[in-house]
N, CA and C of each residue as an Amber inpcrd file, in Angstrom:
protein
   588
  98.4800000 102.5020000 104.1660000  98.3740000 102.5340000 105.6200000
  99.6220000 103.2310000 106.1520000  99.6800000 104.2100000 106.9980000
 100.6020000 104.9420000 107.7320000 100.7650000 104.0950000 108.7310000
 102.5070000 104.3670000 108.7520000 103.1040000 103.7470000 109.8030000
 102.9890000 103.8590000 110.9260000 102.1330000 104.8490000 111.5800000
 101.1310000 104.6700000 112.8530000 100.5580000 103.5310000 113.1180000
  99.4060000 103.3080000 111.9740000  98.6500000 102.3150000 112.0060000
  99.1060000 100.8890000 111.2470000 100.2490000 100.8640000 111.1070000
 100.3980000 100.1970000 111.0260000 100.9890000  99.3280000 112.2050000
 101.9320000  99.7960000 113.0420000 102.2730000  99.2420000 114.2130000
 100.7240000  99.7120000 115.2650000 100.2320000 100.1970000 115.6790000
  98.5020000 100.1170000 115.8250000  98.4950000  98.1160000 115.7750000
  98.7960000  98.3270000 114.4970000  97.5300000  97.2500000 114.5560000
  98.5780000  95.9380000 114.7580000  99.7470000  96.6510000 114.3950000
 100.3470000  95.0550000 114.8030000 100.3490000  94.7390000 116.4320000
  99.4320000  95.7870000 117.2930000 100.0510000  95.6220000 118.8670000
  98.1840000  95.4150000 119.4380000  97.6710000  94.6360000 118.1180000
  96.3560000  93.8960000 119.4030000  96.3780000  93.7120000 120.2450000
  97.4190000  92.2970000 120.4020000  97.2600000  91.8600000 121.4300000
  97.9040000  92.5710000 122.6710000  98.2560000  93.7840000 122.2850000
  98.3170000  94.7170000 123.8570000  96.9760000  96.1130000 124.3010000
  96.1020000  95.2690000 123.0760000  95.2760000  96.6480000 123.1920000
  94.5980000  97.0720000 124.2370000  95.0390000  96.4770000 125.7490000
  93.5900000  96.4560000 126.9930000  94.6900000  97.8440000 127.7360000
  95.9170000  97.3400000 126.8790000  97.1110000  98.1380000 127.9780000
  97.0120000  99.7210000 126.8350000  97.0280000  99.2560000 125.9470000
  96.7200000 100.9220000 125.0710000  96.3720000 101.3950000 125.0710000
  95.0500000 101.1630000 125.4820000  93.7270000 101.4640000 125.7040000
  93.6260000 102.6020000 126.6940000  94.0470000 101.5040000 128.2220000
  94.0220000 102.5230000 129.3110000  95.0620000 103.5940000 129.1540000
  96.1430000 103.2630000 128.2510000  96.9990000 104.8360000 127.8450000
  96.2400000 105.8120000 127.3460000  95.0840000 105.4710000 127.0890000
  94.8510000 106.5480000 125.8310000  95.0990000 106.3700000 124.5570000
  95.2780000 105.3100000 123.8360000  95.3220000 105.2180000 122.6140000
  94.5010000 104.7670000 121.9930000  93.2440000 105.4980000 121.6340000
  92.1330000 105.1080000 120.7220000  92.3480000 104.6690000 119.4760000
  93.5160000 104.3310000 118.7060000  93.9610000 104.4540000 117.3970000
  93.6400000 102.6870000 117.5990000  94.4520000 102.0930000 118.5060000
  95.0250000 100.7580000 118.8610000  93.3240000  99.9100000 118.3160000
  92.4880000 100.4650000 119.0440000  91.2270000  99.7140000 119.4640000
  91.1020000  99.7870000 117.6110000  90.5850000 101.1130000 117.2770000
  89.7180000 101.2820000 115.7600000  90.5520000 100.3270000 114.8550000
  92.2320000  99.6660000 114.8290000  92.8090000  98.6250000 114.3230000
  92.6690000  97.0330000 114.2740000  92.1200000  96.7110000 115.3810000
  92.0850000  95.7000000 115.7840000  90.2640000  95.6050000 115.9200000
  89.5140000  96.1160000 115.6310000  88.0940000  96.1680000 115.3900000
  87.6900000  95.1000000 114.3840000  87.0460000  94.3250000 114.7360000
  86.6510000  93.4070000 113.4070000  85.9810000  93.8370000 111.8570000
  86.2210000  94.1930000 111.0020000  85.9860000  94.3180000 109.8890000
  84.4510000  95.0310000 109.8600000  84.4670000  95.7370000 109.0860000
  82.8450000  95.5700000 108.3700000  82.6150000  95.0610000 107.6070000
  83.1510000  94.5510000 106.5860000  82.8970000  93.7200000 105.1260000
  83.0990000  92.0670000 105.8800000  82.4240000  91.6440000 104.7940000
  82.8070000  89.9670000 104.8430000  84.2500000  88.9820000 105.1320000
  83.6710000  88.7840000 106.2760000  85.5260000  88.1210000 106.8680000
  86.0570000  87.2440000 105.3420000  87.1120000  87.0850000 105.0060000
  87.9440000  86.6580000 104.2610000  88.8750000  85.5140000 104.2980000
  89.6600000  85.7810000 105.4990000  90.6000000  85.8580000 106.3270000
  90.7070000  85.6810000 107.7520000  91.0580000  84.2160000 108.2410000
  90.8300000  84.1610000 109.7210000  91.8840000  83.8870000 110.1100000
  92.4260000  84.4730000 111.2260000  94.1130000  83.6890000 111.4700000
  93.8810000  83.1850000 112.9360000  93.9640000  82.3420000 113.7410000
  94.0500000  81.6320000 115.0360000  95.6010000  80.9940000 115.5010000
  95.5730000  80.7560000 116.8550000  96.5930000  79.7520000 117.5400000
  97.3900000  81.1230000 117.8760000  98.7620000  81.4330000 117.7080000
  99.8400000  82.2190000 118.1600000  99.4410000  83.8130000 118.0000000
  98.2560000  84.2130000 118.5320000  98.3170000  85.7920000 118.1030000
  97.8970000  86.2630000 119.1520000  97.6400000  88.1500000 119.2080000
  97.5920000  88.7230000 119.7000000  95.8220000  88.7430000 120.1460000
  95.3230000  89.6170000 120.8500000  93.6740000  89.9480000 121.7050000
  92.7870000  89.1180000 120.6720000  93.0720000  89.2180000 119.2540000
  91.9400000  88.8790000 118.2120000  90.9430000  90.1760000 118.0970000
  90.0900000  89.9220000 117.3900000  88.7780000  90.8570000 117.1000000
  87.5840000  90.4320000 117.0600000  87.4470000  88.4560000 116.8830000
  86.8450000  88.2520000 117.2670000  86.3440000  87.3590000 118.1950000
  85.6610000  86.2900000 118.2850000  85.7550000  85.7640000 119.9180000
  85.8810000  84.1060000 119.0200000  85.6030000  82.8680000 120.0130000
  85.5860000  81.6180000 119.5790000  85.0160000  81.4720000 118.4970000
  85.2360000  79.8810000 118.3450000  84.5660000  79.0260000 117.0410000
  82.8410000  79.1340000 117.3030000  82.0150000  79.7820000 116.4110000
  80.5320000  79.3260000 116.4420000  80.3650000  77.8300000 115.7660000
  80.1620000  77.0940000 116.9480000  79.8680000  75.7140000 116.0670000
  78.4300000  75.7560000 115.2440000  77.6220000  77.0320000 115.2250000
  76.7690000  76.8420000 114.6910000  76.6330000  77.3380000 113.2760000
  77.4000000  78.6150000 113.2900000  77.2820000  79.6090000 111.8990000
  78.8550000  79.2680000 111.4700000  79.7600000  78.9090000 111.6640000
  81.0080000  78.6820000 111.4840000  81.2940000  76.9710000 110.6270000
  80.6770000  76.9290000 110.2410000  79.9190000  75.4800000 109.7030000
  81.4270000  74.8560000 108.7050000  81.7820000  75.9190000 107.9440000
  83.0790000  75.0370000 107.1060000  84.6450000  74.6180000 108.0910000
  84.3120000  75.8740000 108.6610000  85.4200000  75.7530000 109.6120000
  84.8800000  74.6770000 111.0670000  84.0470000  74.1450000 111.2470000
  83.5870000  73.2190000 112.1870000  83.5830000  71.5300000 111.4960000
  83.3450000  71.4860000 110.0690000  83.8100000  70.3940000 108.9140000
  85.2120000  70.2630000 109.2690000  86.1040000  71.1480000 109.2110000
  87.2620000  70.7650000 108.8240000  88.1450000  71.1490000 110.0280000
  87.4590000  71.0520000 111.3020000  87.8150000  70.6460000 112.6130000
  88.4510000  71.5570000 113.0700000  88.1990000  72.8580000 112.6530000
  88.9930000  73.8030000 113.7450000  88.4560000  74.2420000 115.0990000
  89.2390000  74.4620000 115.9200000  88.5240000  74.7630000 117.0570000
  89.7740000  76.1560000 117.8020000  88.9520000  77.3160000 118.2520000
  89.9560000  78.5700000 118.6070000  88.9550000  79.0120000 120.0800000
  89.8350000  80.2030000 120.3640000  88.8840000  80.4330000 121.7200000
  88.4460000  82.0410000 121.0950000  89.2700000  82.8270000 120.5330000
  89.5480000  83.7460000 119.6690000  90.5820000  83.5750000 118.2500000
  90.1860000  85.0510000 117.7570000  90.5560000  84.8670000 116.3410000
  90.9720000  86.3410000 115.9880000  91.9900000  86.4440000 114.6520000
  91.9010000  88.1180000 114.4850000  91.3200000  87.7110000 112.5980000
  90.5920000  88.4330000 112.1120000  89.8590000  88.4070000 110.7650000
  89.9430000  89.5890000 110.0360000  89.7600000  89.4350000 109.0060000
  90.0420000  90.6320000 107.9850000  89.2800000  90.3310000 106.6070000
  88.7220000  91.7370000 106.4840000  87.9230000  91.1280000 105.3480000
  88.8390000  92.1580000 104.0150000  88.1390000  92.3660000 102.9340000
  89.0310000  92.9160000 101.7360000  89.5470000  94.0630000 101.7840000
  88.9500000  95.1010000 102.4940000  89.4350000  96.2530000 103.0250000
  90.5120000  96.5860000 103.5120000  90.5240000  95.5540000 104.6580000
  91.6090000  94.9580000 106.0460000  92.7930000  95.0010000 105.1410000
  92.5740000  93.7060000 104.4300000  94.1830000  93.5060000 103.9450000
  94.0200000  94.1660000 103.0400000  93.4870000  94.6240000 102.0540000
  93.9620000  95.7000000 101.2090000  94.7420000  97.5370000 102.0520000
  94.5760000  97.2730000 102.8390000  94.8960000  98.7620000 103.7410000
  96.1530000  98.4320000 103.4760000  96.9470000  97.5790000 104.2920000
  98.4780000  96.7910000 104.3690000  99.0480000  96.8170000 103.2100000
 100.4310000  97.3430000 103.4430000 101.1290000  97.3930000 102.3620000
 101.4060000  96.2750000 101.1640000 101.1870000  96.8500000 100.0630000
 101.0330000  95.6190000  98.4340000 102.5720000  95.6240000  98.1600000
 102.3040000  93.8330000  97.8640000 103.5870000  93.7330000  96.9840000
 103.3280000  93.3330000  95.9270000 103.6960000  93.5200000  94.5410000
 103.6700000  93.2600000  93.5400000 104.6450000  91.5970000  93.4080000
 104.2120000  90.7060000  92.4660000 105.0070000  89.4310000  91.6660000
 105.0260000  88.6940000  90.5690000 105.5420000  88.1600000  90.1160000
 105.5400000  87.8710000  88.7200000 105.8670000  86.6310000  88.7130000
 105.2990000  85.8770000  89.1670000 105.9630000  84.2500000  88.8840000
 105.2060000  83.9520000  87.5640000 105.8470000  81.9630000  86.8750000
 105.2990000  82.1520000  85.9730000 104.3810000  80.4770000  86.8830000
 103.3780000  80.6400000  86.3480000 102.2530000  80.1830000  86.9050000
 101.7590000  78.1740000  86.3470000 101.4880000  77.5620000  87.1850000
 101.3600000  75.7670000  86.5840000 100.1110000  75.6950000  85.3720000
  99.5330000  76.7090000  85.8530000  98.0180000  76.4660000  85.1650000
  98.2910000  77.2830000  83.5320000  99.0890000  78.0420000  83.4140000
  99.4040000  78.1180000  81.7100000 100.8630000  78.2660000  81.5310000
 101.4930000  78.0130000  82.4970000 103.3510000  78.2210000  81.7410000
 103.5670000  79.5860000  81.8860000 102.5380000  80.9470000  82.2590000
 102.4180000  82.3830000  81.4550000 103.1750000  82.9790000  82.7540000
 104.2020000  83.9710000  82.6640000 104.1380000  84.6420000  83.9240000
 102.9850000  86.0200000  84.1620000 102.8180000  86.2440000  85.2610000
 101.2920000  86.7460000  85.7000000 101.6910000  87.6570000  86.9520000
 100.9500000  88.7520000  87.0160000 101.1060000  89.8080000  87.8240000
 100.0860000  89.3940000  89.1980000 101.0050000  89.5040000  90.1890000
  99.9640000  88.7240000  91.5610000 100.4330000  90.2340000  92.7100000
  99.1630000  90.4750000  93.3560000  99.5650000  91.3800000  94.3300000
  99.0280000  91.6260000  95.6550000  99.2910000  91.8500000  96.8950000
  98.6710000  91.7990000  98.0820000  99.7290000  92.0520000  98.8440000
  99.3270000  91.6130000 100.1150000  99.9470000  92.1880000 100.9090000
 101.0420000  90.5880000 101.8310000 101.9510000  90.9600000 102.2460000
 103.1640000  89.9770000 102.7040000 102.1580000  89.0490000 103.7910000
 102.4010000  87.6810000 103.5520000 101.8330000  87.0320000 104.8160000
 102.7650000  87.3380000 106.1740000 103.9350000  88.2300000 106.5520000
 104.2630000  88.4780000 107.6090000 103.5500000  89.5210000 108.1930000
 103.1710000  90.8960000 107.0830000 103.2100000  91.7870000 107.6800000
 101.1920000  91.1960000 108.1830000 100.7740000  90.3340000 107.7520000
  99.4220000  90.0470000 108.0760000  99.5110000  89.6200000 109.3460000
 100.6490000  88.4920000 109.6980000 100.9230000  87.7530000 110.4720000
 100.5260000  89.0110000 111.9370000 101.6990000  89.6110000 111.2310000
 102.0050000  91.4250000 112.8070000 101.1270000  91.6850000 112.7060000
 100.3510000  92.0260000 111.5630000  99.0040000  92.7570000 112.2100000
  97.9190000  92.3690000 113.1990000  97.5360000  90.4210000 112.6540000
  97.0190000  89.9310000 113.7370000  97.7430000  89.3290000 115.8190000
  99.3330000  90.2200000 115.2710000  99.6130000  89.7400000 116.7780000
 100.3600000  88.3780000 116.7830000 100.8320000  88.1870000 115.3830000
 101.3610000  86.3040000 115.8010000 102.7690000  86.6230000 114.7420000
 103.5470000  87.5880000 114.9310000 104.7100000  88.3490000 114.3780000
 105.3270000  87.0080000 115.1270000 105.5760000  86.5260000 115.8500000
 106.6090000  85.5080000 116.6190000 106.5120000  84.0580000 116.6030000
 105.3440000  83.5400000 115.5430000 104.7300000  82.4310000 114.8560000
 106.0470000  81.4850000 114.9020000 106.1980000  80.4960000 114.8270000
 107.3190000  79.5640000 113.9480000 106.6960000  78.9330000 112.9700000
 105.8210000  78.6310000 113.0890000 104.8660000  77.5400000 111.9960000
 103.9650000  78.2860000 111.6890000 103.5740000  78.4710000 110.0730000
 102.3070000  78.6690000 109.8320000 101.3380000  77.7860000 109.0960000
 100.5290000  77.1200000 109.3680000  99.5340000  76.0460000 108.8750000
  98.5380000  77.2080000 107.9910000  98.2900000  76.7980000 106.6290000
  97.6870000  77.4250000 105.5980000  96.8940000  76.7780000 104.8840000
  95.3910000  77.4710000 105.4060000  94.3020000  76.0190000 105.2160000
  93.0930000  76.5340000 104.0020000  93.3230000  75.8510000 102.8710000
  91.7260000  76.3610000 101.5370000  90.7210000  76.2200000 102.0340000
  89.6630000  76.7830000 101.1390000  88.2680000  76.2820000 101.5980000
  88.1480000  74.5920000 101.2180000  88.7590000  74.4610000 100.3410000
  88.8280000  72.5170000  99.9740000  89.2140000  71.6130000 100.4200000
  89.6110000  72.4640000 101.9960000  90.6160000  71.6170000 102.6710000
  92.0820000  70.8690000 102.6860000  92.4560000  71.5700000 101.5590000
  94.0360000  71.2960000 100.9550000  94.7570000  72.5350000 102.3710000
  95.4200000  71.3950000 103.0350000  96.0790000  72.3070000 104.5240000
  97.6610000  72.0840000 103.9940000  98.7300000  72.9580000 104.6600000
 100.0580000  72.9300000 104.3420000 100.6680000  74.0870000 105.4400000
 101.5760000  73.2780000 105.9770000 102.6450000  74.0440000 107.0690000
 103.8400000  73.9220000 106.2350000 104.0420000  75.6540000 106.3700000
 104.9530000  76.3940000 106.0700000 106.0450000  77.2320000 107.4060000
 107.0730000  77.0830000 107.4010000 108.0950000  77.8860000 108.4170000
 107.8130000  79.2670000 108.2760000 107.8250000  79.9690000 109.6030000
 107.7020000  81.1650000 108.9920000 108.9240000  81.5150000 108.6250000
 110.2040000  81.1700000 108.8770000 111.3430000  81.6360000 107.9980000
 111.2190000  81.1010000 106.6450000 110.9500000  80.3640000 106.0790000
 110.4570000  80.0670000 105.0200000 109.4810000  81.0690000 104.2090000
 108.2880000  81.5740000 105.3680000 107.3060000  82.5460000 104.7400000
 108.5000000  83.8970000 104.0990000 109.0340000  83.8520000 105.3920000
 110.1240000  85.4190000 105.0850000 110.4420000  85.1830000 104.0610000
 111.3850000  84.0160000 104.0340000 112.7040000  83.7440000 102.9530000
 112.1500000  83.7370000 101.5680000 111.0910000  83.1840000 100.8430000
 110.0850000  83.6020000  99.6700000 109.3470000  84.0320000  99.6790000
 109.4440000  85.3460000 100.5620000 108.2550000  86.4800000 100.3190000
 106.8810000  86.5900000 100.1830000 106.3850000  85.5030000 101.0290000
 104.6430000  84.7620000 100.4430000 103.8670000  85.8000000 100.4930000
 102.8060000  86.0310000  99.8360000 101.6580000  87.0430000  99.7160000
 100.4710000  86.4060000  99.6610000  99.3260000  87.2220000 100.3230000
  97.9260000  86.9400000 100.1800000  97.5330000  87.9080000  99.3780000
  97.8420000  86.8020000  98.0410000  97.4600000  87.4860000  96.7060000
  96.1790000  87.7610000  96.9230000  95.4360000  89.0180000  96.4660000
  94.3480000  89.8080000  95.9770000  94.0570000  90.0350000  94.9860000
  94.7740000  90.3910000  94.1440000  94.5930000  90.5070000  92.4810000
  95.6740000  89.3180000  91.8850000  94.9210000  89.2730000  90.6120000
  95.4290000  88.4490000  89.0680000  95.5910000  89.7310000  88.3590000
  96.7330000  90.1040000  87.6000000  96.6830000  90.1150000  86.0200000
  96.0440000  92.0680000  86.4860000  95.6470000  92.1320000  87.4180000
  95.0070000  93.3860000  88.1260000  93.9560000  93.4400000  88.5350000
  93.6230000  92.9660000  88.5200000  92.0280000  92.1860000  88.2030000
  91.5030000  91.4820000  89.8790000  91.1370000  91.7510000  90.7710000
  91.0120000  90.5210000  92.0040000  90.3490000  89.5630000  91.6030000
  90.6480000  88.7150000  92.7670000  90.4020000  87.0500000  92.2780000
  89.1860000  86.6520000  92.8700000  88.8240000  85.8390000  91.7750000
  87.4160000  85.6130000  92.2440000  87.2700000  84.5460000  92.9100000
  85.8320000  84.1160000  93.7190000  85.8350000  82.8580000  93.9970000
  85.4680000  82.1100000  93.2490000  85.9500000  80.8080000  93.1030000
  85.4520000  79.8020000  92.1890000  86.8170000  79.6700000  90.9740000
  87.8050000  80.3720000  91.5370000  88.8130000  80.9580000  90.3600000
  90.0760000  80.0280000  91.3830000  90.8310000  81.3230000  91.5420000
  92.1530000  81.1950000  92.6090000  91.7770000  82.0560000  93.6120000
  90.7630000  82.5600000  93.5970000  90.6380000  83.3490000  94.9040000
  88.9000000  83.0690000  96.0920000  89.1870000  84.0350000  96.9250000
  89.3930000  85.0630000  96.7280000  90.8720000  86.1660000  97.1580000
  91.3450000  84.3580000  97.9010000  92.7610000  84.6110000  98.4080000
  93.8300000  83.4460000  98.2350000  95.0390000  84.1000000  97.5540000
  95.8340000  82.6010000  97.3960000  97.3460000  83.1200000  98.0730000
  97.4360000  82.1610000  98.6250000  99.1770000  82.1250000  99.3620000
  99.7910000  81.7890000  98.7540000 101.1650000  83.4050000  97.9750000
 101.9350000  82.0450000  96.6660000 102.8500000  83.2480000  96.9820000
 104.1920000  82.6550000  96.5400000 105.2810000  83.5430000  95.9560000
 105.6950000  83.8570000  94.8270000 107.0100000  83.8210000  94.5800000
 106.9790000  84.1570000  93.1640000 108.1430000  83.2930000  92.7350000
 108.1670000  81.6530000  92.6800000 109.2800000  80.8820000  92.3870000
 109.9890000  81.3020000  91.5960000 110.0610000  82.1860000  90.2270000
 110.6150000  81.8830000  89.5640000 112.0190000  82.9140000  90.1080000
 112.1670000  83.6270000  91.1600000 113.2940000  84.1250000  91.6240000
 114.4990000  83.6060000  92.5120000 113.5140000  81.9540000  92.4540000
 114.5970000  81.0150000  93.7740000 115.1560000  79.9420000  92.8430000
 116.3220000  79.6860000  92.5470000 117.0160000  78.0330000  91.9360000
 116.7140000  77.1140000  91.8030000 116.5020000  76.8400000  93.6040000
 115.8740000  75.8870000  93.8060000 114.5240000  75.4590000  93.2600000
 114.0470000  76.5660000  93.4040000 112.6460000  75.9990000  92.6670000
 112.5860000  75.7810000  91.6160000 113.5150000  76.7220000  90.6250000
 113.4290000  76.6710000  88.6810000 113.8170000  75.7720000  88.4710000
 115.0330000  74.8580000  89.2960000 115.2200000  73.9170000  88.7250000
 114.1050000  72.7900000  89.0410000 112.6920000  72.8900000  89.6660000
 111.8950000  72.0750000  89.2870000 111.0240000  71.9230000  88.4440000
 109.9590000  71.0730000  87.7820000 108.7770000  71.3690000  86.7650000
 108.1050000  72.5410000  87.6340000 107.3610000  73.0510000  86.3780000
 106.5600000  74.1010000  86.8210000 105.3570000  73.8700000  87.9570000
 105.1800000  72.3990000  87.3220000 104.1160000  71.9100000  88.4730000
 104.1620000  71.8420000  89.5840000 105.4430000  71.9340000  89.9460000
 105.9440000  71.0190000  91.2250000 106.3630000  72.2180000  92.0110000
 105.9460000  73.2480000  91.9700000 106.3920000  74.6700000  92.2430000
 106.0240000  75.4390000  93.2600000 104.2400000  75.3940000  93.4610000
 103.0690000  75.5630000  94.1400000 102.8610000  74.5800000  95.0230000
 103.5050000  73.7770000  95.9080000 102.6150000  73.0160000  96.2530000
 102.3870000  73.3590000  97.9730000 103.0400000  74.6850000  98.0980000
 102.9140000  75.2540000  99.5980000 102.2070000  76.7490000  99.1360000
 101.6970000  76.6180000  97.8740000 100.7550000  77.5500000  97.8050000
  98.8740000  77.2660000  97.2700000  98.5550000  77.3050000  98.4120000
  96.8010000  77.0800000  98.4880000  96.2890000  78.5450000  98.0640000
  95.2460000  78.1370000  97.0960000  94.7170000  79.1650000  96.5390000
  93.1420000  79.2340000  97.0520000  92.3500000  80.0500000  96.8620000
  90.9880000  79.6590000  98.4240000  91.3410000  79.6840000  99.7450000
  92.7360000  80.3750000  99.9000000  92.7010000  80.6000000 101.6970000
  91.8870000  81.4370000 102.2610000  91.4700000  80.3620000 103.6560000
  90.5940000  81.1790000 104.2360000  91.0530000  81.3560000 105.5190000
  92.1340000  80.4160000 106.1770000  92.4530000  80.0450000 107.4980000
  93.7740000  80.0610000 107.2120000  94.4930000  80.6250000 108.4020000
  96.2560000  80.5810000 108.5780000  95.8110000  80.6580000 110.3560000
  96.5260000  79.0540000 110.7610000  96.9390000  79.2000000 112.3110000
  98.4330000  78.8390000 112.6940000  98.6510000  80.5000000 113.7540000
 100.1820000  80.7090000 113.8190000 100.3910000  79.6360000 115.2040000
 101.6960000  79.2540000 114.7180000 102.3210000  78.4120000 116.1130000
 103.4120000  78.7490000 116.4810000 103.6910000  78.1640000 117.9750000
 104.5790000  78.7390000 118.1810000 105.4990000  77.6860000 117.8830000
């Protein structure tokens, strides 16, 4: 993604004012997906892309009690456009370190308009929820991993999206069990709502 569009899209939530400038770029950024939403972010963001909660077709997210007026969404495309980071932590589920890659949960954050978040609540499809700082997000580099090993993640696996860093570059963390490592990383994200 060019750095056009990339600030594009981090400025949704000014897109009514871009708009009337003349900036057609702004709108085609902030357009809701064509592929299968993935990825929903609510609470602290910018215009969104798409509108409220359907209590009718919105059925997991109506289980597990969310309620928005708007939303900005992204399906595999979306965040694959956004710049990849590569990581290597070593992982609870075999001891192995493992190649994880996607794109920064900040720069997702800017894209949907909630760059100024303080809290980010990070919710699975299993309902395993966890608030994270976003200086915290900064400070260990979190990613909405897309690929394993190179490979994207499937559902029914760790994916099709997992929020993780890469502990094994922080102290603090090595000096814990491996287990105990992940536990502000949900794998099956489907929901991140920014606060202020």
């Amino acid at each position: 993604m060019d750095k056009r569009n990339f600030i594009a899209a981090t400025l949704c939530g000014l897109s009514s004012v871009a708009l009337a400038a003349g900036k057609d770029d702004v709108s085609k950024s902030c357009a809701a997906p064509a592929g299968p939403t993935l990825l929903t972010i609510t609470g602290a963001i910018g215009a969104g892309n798409r509108g409220a909660l359907d209590a009718a077709l919105d059925q997991l997210m109506v289980k597990q009690k969310l309620v928005f007026e708007r939303a900005h969404v992204f399906d595999f495309s979306t965040l694959s456009s956004l710049p990849r980071q590569t990581i290597k932590p070593t992982l609870e589920y075999d001891e192995q370190q493992h190649l994880l890659q996607g794109p920064l949960i900040s720069d997702v954050l800017a894209a949907a308009g909630a760059a100024n978040a303080n809290n980010i609540l990070l919710r699975a499809i299993d309902g395993y929820v966890v608030m994270v700082s976003a200086a915290d997000i900064r400070r260990y580099g979190f990613i909405i991993a897309t690929h394993l090993d190179g490979k994207p993640l499937p559902l029914g696996g760790l994916g099709p999206l997992w929020a993780v860093y890469d502990a094994d570059r922080f102290p603090e963390m090595m000096e814990r069990p491996v287990s105990a490592r992940f536990a502000l990383c949900p794998w099956g994200i489907y929901h991140i709502e920014a606060r202020l």
